[in-house]
C-alpha positions in Angstrom: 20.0 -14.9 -22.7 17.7 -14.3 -25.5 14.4 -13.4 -22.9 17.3 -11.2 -21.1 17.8 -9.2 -23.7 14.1 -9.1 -25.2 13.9 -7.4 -21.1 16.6 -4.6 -21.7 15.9 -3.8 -24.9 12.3 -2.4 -23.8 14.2 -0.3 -20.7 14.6 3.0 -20.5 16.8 5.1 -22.1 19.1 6.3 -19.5 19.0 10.1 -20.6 15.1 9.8 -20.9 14.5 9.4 -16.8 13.4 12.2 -14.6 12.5 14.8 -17.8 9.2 15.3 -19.2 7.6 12.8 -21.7 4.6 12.8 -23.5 3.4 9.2 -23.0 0.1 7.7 -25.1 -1.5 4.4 -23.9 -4.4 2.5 -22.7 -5.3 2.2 -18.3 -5.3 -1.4 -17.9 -5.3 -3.2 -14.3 -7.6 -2.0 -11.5 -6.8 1.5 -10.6 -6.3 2.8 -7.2 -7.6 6.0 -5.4 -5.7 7.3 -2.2 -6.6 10.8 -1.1 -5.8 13.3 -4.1 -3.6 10.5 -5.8 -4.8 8.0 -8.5 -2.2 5.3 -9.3 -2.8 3.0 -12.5 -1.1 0.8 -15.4 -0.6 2.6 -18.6 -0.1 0.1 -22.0 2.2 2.4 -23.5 1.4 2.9 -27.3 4.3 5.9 -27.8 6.5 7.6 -25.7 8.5 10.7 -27.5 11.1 12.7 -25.8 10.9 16.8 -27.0 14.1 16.9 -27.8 15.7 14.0 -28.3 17.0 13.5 -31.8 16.7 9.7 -32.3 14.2 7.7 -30.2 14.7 4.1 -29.4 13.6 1.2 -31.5 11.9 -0.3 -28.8 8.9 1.3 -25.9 8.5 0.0 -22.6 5.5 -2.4 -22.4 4.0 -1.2 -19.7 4.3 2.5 -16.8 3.2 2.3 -13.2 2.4 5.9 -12.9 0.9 8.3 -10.3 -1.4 11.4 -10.5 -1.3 13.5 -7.9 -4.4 15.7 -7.5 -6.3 13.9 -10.2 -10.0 15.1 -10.8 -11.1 11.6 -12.0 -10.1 7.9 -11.0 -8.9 7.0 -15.0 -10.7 3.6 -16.2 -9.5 0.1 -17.6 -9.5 0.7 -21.3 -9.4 4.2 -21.3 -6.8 6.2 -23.9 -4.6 9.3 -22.5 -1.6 10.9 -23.3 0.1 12.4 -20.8 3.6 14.6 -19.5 5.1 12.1 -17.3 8.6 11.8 -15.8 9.8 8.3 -15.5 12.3 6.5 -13.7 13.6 2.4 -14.3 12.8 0.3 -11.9 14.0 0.7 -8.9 13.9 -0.6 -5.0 15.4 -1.2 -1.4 18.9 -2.4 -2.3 19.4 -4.7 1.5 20.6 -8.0 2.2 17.4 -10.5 1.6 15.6 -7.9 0.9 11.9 -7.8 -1.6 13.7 -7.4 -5.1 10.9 -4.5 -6.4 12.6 -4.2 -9.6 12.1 -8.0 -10.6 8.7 -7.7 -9.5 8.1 -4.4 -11.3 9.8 -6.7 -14.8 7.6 -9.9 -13.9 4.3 -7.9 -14.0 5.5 -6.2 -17.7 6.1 -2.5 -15.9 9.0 -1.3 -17.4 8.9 2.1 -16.3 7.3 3.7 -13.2 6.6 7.6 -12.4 4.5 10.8 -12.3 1.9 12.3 -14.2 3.1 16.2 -14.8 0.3 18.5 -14.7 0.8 22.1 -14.9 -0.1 25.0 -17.0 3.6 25.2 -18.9 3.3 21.4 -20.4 0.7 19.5 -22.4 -2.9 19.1 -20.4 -3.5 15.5 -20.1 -5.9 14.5 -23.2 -8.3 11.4 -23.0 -8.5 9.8 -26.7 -11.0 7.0 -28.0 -11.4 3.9 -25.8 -9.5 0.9 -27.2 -11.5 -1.7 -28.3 -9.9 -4.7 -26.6 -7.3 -3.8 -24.3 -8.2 -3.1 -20.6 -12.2 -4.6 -21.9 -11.8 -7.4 -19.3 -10.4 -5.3 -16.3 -13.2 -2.8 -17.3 -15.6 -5.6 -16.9 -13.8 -6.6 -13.3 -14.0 -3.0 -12.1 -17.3 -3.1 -12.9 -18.0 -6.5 -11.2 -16.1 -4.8 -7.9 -18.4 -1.9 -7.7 -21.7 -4.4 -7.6 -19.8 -6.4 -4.8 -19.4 -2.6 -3.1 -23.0 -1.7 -3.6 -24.1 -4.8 -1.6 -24.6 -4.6 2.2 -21.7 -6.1 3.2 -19.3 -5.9 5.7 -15.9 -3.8 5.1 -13.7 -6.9 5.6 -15.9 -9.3 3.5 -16.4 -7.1 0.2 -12.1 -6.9 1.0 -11.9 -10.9 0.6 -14.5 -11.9 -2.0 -12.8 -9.0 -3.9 -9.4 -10.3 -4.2 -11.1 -14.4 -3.9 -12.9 -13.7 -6.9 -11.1 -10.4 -9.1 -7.8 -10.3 -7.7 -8.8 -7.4 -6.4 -6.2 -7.0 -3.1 -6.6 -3.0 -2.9 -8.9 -3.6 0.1 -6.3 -5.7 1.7 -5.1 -3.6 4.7 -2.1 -4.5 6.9 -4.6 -6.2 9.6 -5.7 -8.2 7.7 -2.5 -8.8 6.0 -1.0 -9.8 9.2 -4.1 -12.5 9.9 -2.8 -14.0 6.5 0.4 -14.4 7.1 0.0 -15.0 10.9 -2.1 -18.3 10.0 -0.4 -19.5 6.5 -3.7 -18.8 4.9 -2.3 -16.3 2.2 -2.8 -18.7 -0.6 -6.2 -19.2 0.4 -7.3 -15.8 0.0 -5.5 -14.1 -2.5 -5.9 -16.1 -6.3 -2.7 -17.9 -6.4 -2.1 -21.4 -8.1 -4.2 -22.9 -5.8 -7.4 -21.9 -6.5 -6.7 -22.1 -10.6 -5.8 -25.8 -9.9 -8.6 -26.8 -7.0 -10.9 -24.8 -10.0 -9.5 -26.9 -12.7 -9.4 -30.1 -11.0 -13.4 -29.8 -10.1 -14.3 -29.1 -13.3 -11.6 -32.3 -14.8 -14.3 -33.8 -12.0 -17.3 -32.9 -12.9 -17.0 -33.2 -16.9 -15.7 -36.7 -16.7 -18.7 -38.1 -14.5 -20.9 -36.2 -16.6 -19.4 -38.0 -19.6 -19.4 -41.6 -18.0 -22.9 -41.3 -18.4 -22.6 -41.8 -22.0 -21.2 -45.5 -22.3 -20.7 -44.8 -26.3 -17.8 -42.5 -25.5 -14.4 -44.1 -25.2 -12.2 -43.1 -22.1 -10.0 -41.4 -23.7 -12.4 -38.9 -25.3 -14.0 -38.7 -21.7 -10.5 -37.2 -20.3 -9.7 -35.1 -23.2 -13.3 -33.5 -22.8 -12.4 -33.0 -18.8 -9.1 -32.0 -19.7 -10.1 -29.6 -22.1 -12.7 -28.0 -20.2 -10.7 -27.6 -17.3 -8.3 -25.6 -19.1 -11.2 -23.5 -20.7 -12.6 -22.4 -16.7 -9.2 -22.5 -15.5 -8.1 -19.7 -18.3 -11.3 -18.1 -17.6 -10.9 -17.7 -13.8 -7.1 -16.2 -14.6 -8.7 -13.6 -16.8 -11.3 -12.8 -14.6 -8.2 -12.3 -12.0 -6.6 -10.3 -13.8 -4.4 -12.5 -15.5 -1.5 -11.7 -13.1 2.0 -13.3 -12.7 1.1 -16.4 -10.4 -2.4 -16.8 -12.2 -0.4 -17.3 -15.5 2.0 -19.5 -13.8 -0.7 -22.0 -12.4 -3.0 -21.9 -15.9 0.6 -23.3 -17.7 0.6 -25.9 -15.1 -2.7 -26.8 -15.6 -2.1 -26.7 -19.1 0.9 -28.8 -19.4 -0.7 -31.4 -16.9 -4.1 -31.6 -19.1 -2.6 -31.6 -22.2 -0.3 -34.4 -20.9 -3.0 -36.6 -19.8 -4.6 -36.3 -23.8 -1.4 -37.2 -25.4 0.9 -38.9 -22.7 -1.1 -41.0 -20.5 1.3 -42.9 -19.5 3.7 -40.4 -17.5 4.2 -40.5 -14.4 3.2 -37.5 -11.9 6.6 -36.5 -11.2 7.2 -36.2 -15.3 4.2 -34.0 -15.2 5.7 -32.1 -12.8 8.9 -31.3 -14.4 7.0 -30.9 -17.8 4.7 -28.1 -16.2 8.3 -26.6 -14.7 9.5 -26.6 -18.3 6.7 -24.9 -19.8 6.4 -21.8 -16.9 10.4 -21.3 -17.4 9.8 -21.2 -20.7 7.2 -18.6 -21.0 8.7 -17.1 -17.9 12.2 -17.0 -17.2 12.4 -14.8 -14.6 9.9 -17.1 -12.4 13.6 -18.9 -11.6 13.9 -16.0 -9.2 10.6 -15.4 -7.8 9.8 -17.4 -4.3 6.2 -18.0 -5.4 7.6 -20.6 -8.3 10.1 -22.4 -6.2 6.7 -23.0 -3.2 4.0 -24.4 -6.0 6.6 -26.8 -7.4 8.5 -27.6 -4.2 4.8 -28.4 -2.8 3.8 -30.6 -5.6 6.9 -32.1 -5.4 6.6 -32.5 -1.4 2.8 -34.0 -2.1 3.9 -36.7 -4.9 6.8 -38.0 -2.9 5.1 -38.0 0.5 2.6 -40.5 -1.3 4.6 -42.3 -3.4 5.8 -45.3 -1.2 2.6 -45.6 0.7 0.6 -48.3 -0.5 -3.0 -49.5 0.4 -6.4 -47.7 0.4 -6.3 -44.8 3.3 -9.5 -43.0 4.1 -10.0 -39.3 2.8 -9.1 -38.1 6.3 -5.9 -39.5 6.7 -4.3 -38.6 3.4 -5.8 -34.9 3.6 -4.1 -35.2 7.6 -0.8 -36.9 5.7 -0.8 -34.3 3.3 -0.8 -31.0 5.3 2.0 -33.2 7.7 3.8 -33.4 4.4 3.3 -29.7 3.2 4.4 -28.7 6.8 7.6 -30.7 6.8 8.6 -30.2 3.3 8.2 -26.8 3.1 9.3 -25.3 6.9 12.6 -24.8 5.5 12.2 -22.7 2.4 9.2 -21.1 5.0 12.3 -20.1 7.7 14.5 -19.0 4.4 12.1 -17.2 2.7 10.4 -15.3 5.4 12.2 -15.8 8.8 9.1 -17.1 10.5 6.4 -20.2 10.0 3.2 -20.1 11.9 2.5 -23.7 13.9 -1.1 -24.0 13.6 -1.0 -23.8 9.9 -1.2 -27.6 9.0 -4.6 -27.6 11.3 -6.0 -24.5 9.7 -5.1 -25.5 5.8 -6.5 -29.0 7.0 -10.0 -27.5 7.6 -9.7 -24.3 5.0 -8.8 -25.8 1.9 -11.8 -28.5 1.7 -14.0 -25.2 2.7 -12.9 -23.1 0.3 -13.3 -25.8 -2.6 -16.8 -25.7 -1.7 -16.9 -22.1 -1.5 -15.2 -20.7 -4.3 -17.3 -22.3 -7.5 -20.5 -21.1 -5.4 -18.9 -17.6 -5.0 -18.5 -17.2 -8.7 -21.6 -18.7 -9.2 -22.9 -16.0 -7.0 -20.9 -13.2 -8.6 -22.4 -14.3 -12.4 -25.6 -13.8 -10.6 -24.6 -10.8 -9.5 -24.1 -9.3 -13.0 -27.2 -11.1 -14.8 -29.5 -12.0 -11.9 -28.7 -9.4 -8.9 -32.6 -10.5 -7.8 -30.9 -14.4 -6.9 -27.2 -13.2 -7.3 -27.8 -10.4 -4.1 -29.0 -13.1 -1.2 -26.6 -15.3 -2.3 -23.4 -12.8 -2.1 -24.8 -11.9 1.7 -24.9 -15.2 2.4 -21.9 -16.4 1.4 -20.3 -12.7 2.8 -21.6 -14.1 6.3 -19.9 -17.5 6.1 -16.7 -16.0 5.3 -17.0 -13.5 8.1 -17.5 -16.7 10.3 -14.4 -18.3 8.9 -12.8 -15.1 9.2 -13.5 -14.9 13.0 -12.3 -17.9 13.3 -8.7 -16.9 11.9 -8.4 -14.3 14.6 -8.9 -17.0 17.0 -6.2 -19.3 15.9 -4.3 -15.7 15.4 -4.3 -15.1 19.3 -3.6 -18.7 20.4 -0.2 -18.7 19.4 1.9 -16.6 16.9 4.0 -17.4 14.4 7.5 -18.4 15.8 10.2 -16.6 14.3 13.6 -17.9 13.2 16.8 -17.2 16.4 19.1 -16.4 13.9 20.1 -15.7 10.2 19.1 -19.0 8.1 21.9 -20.1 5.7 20.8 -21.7 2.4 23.2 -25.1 3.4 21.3 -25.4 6.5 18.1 -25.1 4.3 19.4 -28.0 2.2 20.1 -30.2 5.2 16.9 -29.6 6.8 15.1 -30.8 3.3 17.1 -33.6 3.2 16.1 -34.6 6.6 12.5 -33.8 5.3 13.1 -36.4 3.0 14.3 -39.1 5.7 11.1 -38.1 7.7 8.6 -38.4 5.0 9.6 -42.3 4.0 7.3 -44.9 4.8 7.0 -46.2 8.5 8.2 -49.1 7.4 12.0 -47.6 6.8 14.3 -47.8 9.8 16.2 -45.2 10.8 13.6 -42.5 9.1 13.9 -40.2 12.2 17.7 -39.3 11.8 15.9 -36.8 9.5 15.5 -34.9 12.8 19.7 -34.7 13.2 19.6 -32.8 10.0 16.9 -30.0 11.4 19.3 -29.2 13.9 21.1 -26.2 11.9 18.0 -24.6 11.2 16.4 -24.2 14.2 19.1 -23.3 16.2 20.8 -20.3 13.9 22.1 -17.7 15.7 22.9 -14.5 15.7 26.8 -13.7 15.0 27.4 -10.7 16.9 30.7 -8.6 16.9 33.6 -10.1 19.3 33.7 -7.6 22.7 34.8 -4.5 21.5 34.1 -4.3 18.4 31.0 -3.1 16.6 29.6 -3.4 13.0 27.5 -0.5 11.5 25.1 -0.6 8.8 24.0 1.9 6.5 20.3 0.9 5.6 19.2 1.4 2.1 15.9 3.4 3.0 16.0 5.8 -0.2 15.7 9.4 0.5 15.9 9.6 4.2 18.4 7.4 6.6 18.7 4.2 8.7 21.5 3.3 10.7 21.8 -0.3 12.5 24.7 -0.5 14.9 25.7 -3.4 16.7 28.2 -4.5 19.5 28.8 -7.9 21.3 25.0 -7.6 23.0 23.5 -4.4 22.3 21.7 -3.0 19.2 20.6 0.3 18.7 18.9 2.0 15.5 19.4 5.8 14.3 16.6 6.9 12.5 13.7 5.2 11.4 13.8 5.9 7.3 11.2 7.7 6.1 7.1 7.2 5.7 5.4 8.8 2.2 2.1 10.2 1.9 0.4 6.9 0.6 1.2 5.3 3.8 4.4 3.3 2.0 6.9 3.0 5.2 10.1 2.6 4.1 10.8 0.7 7.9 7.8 -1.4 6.5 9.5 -2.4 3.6 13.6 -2.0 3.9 13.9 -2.4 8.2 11.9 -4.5 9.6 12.9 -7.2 6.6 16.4 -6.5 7.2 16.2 -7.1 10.8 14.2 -9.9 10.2 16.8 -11.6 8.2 19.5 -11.0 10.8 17.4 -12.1 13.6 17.2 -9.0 15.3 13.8 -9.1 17.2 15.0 -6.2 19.7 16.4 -3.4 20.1 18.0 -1.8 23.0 17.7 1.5 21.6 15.8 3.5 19.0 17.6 7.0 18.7 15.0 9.3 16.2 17.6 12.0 15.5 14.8 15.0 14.9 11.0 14.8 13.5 11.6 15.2 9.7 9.7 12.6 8.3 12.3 10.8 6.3 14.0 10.2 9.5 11.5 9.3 11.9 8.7 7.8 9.5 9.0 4.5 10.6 8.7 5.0 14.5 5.4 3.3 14.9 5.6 0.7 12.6 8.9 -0.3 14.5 7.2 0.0 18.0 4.4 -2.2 16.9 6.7 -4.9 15.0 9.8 -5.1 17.3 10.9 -5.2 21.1 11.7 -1.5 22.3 14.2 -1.0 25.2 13.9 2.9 25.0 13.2 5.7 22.5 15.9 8.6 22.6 15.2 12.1 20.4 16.0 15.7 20.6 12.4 16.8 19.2 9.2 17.1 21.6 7.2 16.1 18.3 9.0 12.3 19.0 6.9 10.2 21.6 10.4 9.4 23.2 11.3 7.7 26.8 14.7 10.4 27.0 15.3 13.7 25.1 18.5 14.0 23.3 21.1 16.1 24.9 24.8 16.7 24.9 26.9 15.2 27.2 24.8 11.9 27.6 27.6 8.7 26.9 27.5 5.0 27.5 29.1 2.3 27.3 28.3 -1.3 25.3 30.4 -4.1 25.5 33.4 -1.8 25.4 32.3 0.2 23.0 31.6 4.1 23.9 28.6 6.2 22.6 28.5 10.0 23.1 26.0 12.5 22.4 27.3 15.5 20.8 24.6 17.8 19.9 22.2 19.4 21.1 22.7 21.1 24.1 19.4 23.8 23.4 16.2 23.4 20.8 15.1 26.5 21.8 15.0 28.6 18.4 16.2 25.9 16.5 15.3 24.6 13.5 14.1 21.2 13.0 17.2 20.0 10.8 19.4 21.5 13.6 18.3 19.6 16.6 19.5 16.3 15.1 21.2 14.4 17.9 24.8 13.6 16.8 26.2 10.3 18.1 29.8 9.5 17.8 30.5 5.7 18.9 34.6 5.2 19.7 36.0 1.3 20.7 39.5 3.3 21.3 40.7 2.5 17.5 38.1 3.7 15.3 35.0 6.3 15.8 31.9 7.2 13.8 30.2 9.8 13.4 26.4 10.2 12.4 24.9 13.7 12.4 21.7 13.4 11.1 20.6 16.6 9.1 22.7 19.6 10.9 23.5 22.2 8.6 26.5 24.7 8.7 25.8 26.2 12.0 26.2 23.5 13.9 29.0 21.9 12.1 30.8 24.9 13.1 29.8 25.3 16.8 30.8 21.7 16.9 34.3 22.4 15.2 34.6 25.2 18.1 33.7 22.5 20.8 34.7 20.0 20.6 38.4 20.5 18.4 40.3 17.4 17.8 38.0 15.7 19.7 35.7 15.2 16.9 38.2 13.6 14.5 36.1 10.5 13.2 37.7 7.3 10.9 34.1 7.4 9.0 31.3 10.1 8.5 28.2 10.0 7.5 27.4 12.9 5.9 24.5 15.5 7.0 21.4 16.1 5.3 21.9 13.2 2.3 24.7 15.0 0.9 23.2 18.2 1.0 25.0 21.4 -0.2 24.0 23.0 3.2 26.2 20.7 5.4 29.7 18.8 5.2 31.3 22.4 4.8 35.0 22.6 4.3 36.2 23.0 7.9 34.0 20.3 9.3 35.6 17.8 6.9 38.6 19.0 7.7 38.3 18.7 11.5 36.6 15.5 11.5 39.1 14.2 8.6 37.7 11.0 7.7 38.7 8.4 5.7 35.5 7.3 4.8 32.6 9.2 4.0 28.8 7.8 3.7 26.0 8.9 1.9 22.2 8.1 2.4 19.9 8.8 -0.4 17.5 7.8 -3.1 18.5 7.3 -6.6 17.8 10.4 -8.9 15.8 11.9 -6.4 14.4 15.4 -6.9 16.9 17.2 -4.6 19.9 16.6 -6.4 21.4 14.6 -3.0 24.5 14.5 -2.9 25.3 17.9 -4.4 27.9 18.1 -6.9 29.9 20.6 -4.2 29.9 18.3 -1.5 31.4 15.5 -3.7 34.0 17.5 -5.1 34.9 18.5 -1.6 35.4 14.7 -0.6 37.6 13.2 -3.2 39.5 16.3 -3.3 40.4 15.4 -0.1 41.2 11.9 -1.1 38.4 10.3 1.0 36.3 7.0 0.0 32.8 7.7 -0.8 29.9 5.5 -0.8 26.6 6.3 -1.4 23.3 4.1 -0.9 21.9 5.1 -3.9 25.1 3.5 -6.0 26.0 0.9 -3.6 22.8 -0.7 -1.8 23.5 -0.9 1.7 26.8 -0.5 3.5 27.9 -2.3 6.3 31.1 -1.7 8.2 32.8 -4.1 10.7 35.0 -3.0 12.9 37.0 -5.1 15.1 38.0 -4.6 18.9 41.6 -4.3 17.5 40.2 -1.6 15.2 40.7 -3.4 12.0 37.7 -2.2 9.2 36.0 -4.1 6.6 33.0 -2.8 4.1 30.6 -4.6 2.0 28.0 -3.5 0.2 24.6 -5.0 -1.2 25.2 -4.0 -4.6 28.3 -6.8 -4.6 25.8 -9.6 -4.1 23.6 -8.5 -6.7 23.4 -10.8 -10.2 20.4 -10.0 -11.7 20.7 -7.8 -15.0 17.5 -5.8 -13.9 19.2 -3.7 -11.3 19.7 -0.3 -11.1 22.6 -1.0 -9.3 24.3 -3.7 -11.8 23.5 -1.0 -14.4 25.6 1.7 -13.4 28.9 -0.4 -12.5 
C-alpha cells in the first residue's frame, strides 16, 4: 500500500492535463527520430502550471514527450524547459489486452505528451548540461553512433544494438516477428538472461583464477567471484540502460551472490524465493508484469526438473533435459500469455543459448575496443556482425519450416493451472509410475474453444481503439469486423496494438468479413496490418480509396446463422464527402437490431429518417462521428429511439468527442450511454430470444494506475 501510494502521489493533477505547462528537466534514455518528430525521456526537475494557485507537493518522476517538427534530435543529459501538454497514463482498455499504463509506471514515466511550440508560448530553452544524470545514456548514444559508422549490415548494427545497449529502436516488425516466431526474444533483446549468463561467467572465471592461489580459503575464493559478478553484472545493466527487466535480473543476481557469501548452506529453491523477495521488494508492481512471473517460473521449472535426478549426465543431455523442461514448464503460461508457442523453440534455444554465451563477452569486448581501440575494436565488430548475420539466416530458416501454432480457443487461467500440474507429473523422474497422466491434465488447454453465440443470437463488441472505431460482431459461425481503428503518423496501428491482441485472445483467426466503413484514417488504419495477420473472407467499403473485394451499397442484406445484416447507406458517392459515404449496417435477429453508422453527418441522418421511417428503429446505436456535434441530431435519435447509445473515442482527445450537445441530447431522452473512453470496451450479447447483456473492460480492471479506475 505504502509503494501504491508513493505511485499516486507523483500523478498528475487532474486539472493540470491537456493545458500548457512549462516543464524543466534533463533528456535521459536514448532518443528517437521519426520524420519531423523526436520522442524522448524528460527527468522532470519542475513543472508549474500559469495559473494555478497551489502546485502539488509532489512532480512526476519522469514525461514521455513528443516534438513535432523538432530542428534537433535533443541529447541524454541535456537541460530544457519546455510548454508541454500532458496527459496520465493512458492505453487500450480490451480484455487481455498490453496494460500501457503499468508499463508507462514500471519504467518511472509518470506523465506522457507534447512539446508546444508556437510563437504565443515560451520558445523551448536549453539550460546547462547536468553533470550526472543522462552521463551514461550520453556515453551509450555515443557508443550506438560508432556501431552505425561501421560497415555493417542494416539488420546487424539493429541486433548488436539492442545485444549490447538496449538499444531496440532499430528493431522493426520483421524482425520482431522472427523473434517471436522462434522463441528467441530473450536472446536478443538484454533481458535476465544475459545479466545472469554474464554474471555466472564471470562467478566462473574469478573463482578458477583464484584456485590458483592455494593460500586463499574457499570461502574468500567465492565471495571474490560473487562479488565480481555483481560488479560486471551491474555494469552490463547500466550500460543497457538500466531498464525494468535489467534491474529485475541484477537483484537476482544480487540476492543469489550475496547468499552464497553469507548463506552457503541454502538450498537453490531458498535462493530462488529470496531473489523473488528482494525484486517485490524494490518493485512491487513486477507482481503484475509477465516478464517476472517467466524468469522465476523458469528457474523454478530448471531447479525442479533436476532435482530428483541423480548421477553424473553429460553436458549434452542436461542442456537437451533442460530446454525439454523449459518447454514443458512453461507452454502453459506461453498459451496464456500470448495465445501462441512456437514448436521448434526447444531445438533453437538448445543451440543459441551456448552460442550466444560465447558471443556476448566477445561482443563487449569488441564494443570497448570500439571506443578505445577502433584500429582492433573495427575488424572485430565486422566479424562478429557476420556471424550474427549467419545465425540470423539461420532463424528465417527455422521461421519458414513451421510457424508458431496458435491457441483454438480462449485459454482460462484453471486450465493453465492443470496443465502446470501435469507439467509437474511429466517432469518427475523415469523412475515414477504413472508420470504420464500429466498428459490427461493438458487436455483443457489444447483443446479451448471458441464459445460462439447460440443460433440466432449475436454478440457485439465495441473495441477500445481510442479515437477512431472497431466493431467485432459475432453470430453462431460468422465473424465480421466494422472498421479497422485508426493508424498515426509514427506508424503506431491501433489494430496492431488493441485488434489483433483482442482477437488473439478470443481465438478469432478469421474473419468472414472486413467491412471499412469509408477511408478516414481512424477507421480504416488498420486494413493492412489485418490482411497480413489474419484470414480474410472478403473486404466490403463504400470508398474507391479501400482495396475492397465489393463496394458498399444500399440494399445489399444477408443472412448469418439467423441473424440479418442490411446495408443502409450509400446508395451514390458521387459528390460526397468522405464522412458521408460511411456504409451503415443495421444487424436485426427479429428481437433486437443495431445500428452502426460510421461518421455520417446530418444529411444523411436525415435522408435516412425519410427512407427508411420506422424501419430504422434500433434497440442500440452507436453514435456517428465519436460523438460528434455534427451527427446524432434530434430527429435521428428520435426515429431510431434507442435504448442504448455507444460511444467510441479517445480519452481527452483534442476534439472534444463526445460533444457536450450530443450528451445532453441522450440522457434527456433517458437513454444509457457508454463511452469507450470511460468504460474500456463494450461488449453486448444478445440472445436468439432477444434477451441483452453488457460488460465492459473497465469492470475487470483492479489496478490503481488506470485511467479508468480513476474516474469511477
Amino acid at each position: 500500500m505504502g509503494y501504491g501510494y508513493w505511485i499516486q502521489v507523483h500523478q498528475l493533477p487532474a486539472s493540470w492535463q491537456a493545458v500548457d505547462l512549462l516543464a524543466t528537466g534533463t533528456v535521459v534514455g536514448l532518443p528517437e527520430l521519426q520524420d519531423d518528430r523526436c520522442r524522448f525521456d524528460l527527468a522532470l526537475e519542475q513543472l508549474t502550471h500559469a495559473t494555478a494557485a497551489k502546485r502539488p507537493a509532489t512532480l512526476p518522476r519522469t514525461l514521455r514527450l513528443t516534438w513535432y517538427r523538432c530542428e534537433s534530435l535533443p541529447q541524454p543529459a541535456q537541460r530544457l524547459q519546455l510548454t508541454v501538454r500532458l496527459k496520465r497514463p493512458q492505453g487500450f482498455v480490451n480484455s487481455g489486452g498490453f496494460d500501457y499504463p503499468l508499463y508507462l509506471l514500471s519504467q518511472g514515466i509518470d506523465a506522457s505528451g507534447y512539446v508546444r511550440a508556437s510563437r504565443a508560448i515560451s520558445p523551448p530553452q536549453r539550460l546547462e548540461d547536468a553533470a550526472i544524470i543522462g552521463r551514461i545514456d550520453r556515453w551509450r548514444l555515443g557508443a550506438l553512433e560508432r556501431l552505425q559508422q561501421q560497415q555493417l549490415s542494416n539488420q546487424g548494427q539493429a541486433l548488436l544494438g539492442a545485444l549490447l545497449l538496449g538499444d531496440k529502436r532499430g528493431l522493426d516488425t520483421i524482425i520482431w516477428k522472427t523473434l517471436r516466431d522462434t522463441g528467441t526474444a530473450h536472446l536478443f533483446v538484454i533481458s535476465g538472461l544475459h545479466i545472469g549468463m554474464l554474471a555466472s561467467l564471470c562467478f566462473g572465471a574469478v573463482y578458477a583464477l583464484a584456485r590458483l592461489h592455494p593460500q586463499w580459503r574457499c570461502r574468500y575464493r567465492i565471495a571474490a567471484a560473487a562479488l565480481s559478478a555483481i560488479g560486471v553484472s551491474g555494469g552490463y545493466a547500466l550500460l543497457s540502460g538500466w531498464g525494468v527487466p535489467s534491474q529485475r535480473a541484477w537483484v537476482m543476481v544480487c540476492a543469489v551472490m550475496l547468499s552464497l557469501i553469507g548463506f552457503r548452506a541454502m538450498t537453490p529453491s531458498q535462493r530462488l524465493w529470496l531473489a523473488a523477495t528482494a525484486v517485490l521488494l524494490l518493485d512491487p508492481l513486477a507482481f503484475r508484469q509477465p516478464g517476472f512471473w517467466l524468469s522465476f517460473a523458469a528457474c523454478a521449472v530448471l531447479i525442479y526438473a533436476f532435482s530428483g535426478h541423480l548421477g553424473r549426465v553429460s553436458v549434452i543431455r542436461q542442456l537437451l533435459w533442460a530446454q525439454i523442461a523449459i518447454l514443458v514448464g512453461l507452454t502453459p503460461w506461453l498459451l496464456y500469455l500470448f495465445q501462441q508457442w512456437p514448436p521448434l523453440s526447444p531445438l533453437i534455444n538448445l543451440l543459441a543459448i551456448p552460442l550466444v554465451s560465447l558471443f556476448l563477452p566477445a561482443a563487449l569486448i569488441g564494443l570497448v575496443l570500439l571506443m578505445v581501440w577502433p584500429s582492433v575494436g573495427e575488424p572485430m565488430m565486422w566479424v562478429l556482425a557476420q556471424l550474427l548475420d549467419w545465425g540470423w539466416q539461420g532463424l528465417g530458416w527455422t521461421q519458414q519450416l513451421l510457424s508458431p501454432l496458435p491457441t483454438t480457443g480462449p485459454v482460462t487461467l484453471w486450465a493453465v493451472i492443470l496443465a502446470l500440474i501435469g507439467s509437474m507429473l511429466l517432469l518427475l523422474p523415469r523412475a515414477v509410475a504413472g508420470r504420464w497422466l500429466g498428459l490427461l491434465l493438458w487436455l483443457p488447454i489444447l483443446s479451448s474453444l471458441q464459445t460462439t453465440p447460440d443460433k440466432g443470437g449475436f454478440q457485439v463488441t465495441l473495441l477500445d481503439v481510442g479515437q477512431g472505431l472497431s466493431v467485432l460482431v459475432e453470430t453462431e459461425r460468422h465473424r465480421l469486423l466494422y472498421d479497422a481503428g485508426p493508424r498515426y503518423r509514427s506508424g503506431f496501428s491501433a489494430a496492431e496494438a488493441a485488434i489483433i491482441p483482442y482477437l488473439s485472445r478470443q481465438g478469432i483467426r478469421r474473419l468472414d468479413l472486413l467491412l471499412i466503413s469509408h477511408a478516414d484514417i481512424d477507421h480504416s488504419g488498420g486494413q493492412l496490418v489485418l490482411e497480413s495477420a489474419l484470414q480474410l473472407g472478403q473486404t466490403l467499403s463504400s470508398s474507391d480509396k479501400i482495396q475492397a473485394d465489393v463496394l458498399c451499397r444500399a440494399g445489399q442484406s444477408w443472412v448469418w446463422d439467423g441473424v440479418e445484416f442490411r446495408i443502409l447507406h450509400p446508395d451514390r458517392v458521387q459528390g460526397v464527402s468522405e464522412n458521408n459515404r460511411s456504409c451503415v449496417l443495421q444487424i436485426d435477429n427479429g428481437h433486437h437490431r443495431v445500428l452502426l453508422t460510421g461518421d455520417i453527418e446530418v444529411e444523411v441522418e436525415r435522408m435516412l429518417v425519410n427512407r427508411y421511417s420506422e424501419s430504422l428503429q434500433s434497440t442500440t446505436l452507436v453514435a456517428a462521428h465519436h460523438g460528434s456535434r455534427s451527427s446524432t441530431s434530434e430527429r435521428f435519435l428520435e426515429k431510431v429511439n434507442p435504448q442504448q447509445v455507444l460511444i467510441s473515442s479517445g480519452w481527452l482527445n483534442r476534439f472534444g468527442h463526445p460533444h457536450p450537445d450530443v450528451v445532453e441530447r441522450v440522457l434527456r431522452r433517458e437513454m444509457k450511454l457508454l463511452n469507450t473512453a470511460s468504460a474500456g470496451a463494450i461488449k453486448l450479447r444478445i440472445s436468439a430470444t432477444g434477451d441483452s447483456r453488457f460488460s465492459t473492460a473497465a469492470e475487470d480492471l483492479w489496478g490503481y494506475w488506470h485511467r479508468l479506475k480513476q474516474h469511477q
